[in-house]
Structures are given as C-alpha cells and as structure tokens.
N, C-alpha and C positions, 0 to 999 in steps of 0.2 A: 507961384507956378510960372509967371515970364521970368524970372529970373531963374528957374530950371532950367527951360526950355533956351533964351540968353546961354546959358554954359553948355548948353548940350551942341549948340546949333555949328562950333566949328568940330566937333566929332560927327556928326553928320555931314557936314561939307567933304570930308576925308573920303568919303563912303560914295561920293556923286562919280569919280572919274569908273567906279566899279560896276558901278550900276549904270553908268552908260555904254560902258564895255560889253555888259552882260545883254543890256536891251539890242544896240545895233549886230551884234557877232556871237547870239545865241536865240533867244526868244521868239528877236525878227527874220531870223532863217528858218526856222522852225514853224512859224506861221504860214511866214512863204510859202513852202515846201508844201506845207499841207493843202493851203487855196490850188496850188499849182498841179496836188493831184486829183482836183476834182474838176479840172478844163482838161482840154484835148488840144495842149501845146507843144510845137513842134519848132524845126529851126524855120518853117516856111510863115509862123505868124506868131514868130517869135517877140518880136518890137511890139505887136498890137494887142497879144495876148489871147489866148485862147479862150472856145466856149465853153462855157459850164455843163459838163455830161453828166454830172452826177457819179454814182459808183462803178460807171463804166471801165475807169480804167483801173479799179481794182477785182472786177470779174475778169478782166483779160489777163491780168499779169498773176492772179492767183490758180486761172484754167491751165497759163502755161505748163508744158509739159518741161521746161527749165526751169521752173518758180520751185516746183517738187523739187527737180532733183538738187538745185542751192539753198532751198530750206534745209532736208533730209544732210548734208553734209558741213551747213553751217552748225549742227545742233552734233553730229559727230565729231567733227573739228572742236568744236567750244568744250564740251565734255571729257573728250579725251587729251586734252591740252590743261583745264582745267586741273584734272587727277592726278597726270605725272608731274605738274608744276607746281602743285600742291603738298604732296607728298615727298618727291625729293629735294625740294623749299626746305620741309619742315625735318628730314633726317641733316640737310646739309648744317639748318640751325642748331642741333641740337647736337652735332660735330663742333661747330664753333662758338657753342658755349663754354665748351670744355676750355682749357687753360693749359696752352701748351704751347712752346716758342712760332714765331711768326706769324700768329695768329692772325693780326690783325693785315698783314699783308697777303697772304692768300685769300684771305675774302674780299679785300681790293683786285684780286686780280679776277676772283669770280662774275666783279659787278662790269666788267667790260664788257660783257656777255650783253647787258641790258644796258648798260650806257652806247652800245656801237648802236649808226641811223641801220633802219633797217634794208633801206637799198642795199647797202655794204654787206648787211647779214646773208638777204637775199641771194645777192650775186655770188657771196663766198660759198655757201650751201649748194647754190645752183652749179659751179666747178664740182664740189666734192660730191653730186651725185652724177657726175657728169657721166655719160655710158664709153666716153672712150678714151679719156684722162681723167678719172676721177678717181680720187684718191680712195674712198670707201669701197669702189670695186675693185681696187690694188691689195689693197689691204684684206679684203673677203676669199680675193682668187688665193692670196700668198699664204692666208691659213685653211685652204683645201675645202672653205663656208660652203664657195660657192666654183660650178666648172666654167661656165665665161659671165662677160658682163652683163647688169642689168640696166636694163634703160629704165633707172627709175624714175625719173619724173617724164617719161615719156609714153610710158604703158600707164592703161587707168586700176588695175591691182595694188600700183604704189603708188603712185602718183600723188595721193589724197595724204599715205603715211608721211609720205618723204618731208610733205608741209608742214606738220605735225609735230614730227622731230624736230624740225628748225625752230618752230616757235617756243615746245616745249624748251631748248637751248636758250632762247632768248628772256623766257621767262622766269625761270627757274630761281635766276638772282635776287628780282622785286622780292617773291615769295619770302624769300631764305631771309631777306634786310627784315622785313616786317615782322616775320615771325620771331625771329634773335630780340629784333628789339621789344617786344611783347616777353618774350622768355628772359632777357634780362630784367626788365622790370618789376619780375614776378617777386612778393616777398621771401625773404631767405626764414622769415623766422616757421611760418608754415613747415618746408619741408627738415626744420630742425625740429622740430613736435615729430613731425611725422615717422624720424628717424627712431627717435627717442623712444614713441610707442612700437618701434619693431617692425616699419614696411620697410617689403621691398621695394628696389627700382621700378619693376613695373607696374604693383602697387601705386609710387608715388606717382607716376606718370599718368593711369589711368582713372587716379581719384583726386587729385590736385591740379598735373598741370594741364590736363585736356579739360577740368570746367572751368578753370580760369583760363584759361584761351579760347574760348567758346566764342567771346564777342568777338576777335581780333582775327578768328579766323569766320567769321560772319562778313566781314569787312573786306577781307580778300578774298574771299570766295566773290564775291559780289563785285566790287572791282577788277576781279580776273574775268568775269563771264563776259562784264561791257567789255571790257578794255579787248578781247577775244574772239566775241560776236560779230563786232565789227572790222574784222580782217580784210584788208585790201591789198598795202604794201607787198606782203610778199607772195601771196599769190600772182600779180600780174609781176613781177619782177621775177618769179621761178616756174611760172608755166600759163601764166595768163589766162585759167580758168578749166585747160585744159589735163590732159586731152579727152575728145569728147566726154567735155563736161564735168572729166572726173574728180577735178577741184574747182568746181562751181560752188559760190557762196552768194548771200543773199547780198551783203556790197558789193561786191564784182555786177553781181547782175544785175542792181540799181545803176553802175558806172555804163554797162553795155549799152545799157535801154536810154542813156543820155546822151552819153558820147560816140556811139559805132551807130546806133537808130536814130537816135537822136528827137527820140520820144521821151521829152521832157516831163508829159504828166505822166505816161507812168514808171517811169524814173522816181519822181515824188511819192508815186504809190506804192511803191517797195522802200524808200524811205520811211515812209509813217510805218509800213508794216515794222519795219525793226526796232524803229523807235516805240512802236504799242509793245513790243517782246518785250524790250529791256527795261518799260517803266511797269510790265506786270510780273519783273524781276524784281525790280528796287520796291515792289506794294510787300514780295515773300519777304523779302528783305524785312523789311519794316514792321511787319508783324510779326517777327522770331525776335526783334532787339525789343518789341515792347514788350512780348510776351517771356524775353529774358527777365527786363525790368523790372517786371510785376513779381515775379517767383520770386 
C-alpha cells in the first residue's frame, strides 16, 4: 500500500495547482457571496463589514417590484434563446454533415459568430438596430416590411427581442460544433441495417439518431441555460437594462444593486438566488443522465 500511494503521490501533485485554482477563484467566492448576503453591507462599512440581518435582504430584493420583472424576462430570454439555438444548431449540423465542397471552410467561418468577444458582438448589433443608421431598418423600409424606422432597442415591445436575436446569433455555432460532432461519431454500421431493413430518412432520424443524441443534447441544453441565464455582456453594452426595465435580468440587477446602490448584501442575495436556479438545473440534469443510464 506505500508503495501505491509512493507512485500515486506525483499524480496527485499535478492535480494541487487545480485545486488551488478552484479553492481561491470559485468555492471562496461563492462562500463569500453567500455570508455577504446575510449582512446589510454597503460602501459606507465596507472595510469593517456588515451586520448579520438574517433573510432580510432576501425579503427586500424578492418584494422588489424589479426582482419580478428580471426574473419574468431572464426565464423568457433563456428559453427563447435556448430553442432557436438549439434548433438551428442542430439543422445547421445536419447541413454540414452532408459531404459537399468547402465544407469545412463555411463552418469556420460560422464559428466567428462565437469566437468574436461579446463587447464587439454587442456594439455591432447595437449599429444594426440602430433607429437612424441601422442597417436592419434599411433594409426593412427598402422591402416595403416596414413605413419608417423602429427604435428597436429603445422602445420596451422590442427591446427584450432585439437581445434575443443577437445572442441567439452568437450562439447558434457552439450548438451546431457539438451537435456535428455528436453526429459524426454516431456508428455508420446502425444506419446501414437500417437502410437495409427498408427506413426511411425520417424514419432513421426519429429512431436512431434522436436516442442516440439524447445524452449530448442533455449536455447542451444544460450548458446553454447556465451559460444564458447568466447574461450581463450584452445587455449593458446594447441597452443597459432598459428601457424601463424592459431588458431587465436577474445579473444586471445583481450588478445595479452593487454597483449604481451599492448595496452589496443584497447584490449577494440575487447572486445566491441564481445560483440556487442553476444548481436545481444541473440536480434536473442529473437525474435524466442517470435515469438514462439505468434504461
């Protein structure tokens, strides 16, 4: 047994700079965060730290009548960014599985979309819905869509979609990588049976390769919702929450309540709240891949 534990012990050495990574700039923020929303800390007793109020500052910031309205639109935002990123992910993959010249270079040029920082995304999106140079109300008046411009991200009707579409834009490519690569990996000998016994394409589609994509698109559904839920980037870089309120999300309004109030605990208490959403996301999560497992 020391002479296991002797060979084992510089593979675990390997493993320490990770796990001190993970303690100082995950764990212990997260603690933080959470003592921090159970005091009533502010910038004026900031250095000495605040008193312990208990759930106080999670009855105030859940009474808020702006906690409603950035819940209610982070759960429409996530959802409907979710589905179109999902969906034309997985028809783009199933485009570029086919076998046909420069395949592999239009799909490099798809990943720009998600490779660019989202500031750039932000600001390019925020031109083209611009209401008096923007190129999508150019383009709507010159095919007769629409009779003058709209101020879309300045009226609350679009406002909420305009964010929507840029992200579903941004997303769309992760989806499409994961999915392709999921779909190339799929055995070839299956849908050669399958052929053999006489199915059709949508046949093989809706009895081979949607239960064998099951787990993979369990994995991107789930990493799309975190990765979604927590939207900040471009909302304050394409309308900063507004207008009244009408791209108001549950980040944004943790960053207001710290940074413009500068009410740090409950800053923290809209923190933990998103974080209790996303880990009673990843428990659904977890019990659909065991309860794959098991079948």
């Amino acid at each position: 047994m020391y002479d296991t534990m002797k060979k084992s012990l510089p593979l675990y050495l390997f493993m320490v700079p990770a796990i001190i990574f993970v303690i100082c700039f995950m764990i212990y923020p997260i603690i933080y965060n959470i003592v921090v929303s159970f005091q009533d800390l502010t910038i004026l007793n900031l250095k000495e730290g605040g008193p312990f109020i208990g759930l106080q500052n999670y009855i105030e910031v859940v009474q808020s009548e702006k906690f409603l309205i950035a819940l209610k639109n982070t759960f429409i935002y996530t959802v409907a960014c979710i589905f179109f990123q999902v969906i034309i992910g997985y028809l783009l993959a199933l485009f570029f599985n086919q076998d046909f010249p420069f395949r592999n270079f239009f799909r490099s040029i798809l990943l720009l979309a998600w490779m660019t920082p989202l500031v750039i995304t932000g600001t390019l999106f925020k031109w083209l819905f611009d209401v008096d140079y923007g190129v999508i109300n150019y383009l709507l008046m010159n095919l007769h869509i629409i009779s003058e411009p709209v101020n879309w991200l300045g009226q609350e009707s679009t406002a909420l979609t305009s964010v929507i579409i840029t992200n579903i834009w941004v997303g769309i490519p992760f989806n499409m990588i994961l999915i392709l690569s999921a779909l190339q990996s799929l055995p070839e000998e299956v849908y050669e049976a399958a052929k053999i016994d006489g199915a059709n394409k949508l046949q093989t589609f809706t009895k081979i390769t949607m239960p064998l994509m099951k787990s993979t698109l369990y994995v991107i559904l789930v990493l799309g919702i975190i990765y979604t839920f927590k939207v900040f980037d471009i909302i304050l870089i394409m309308t900063g929450g507004g207008p009244v309120n009408a791209t108001q999300v549950l980040p944004f309004f943790g960053y207001e309540q710290a940074f413009i109030n500068f009410n740090f605990g409950a800053s923290g208490a809209v923190a933990t709240i998103i974080l209790f959403i996303l880990m009673c996301i990843s428990l659904v999560y977890l019990y659909l891949v065991k309860k794959e497992e098991s079948a």
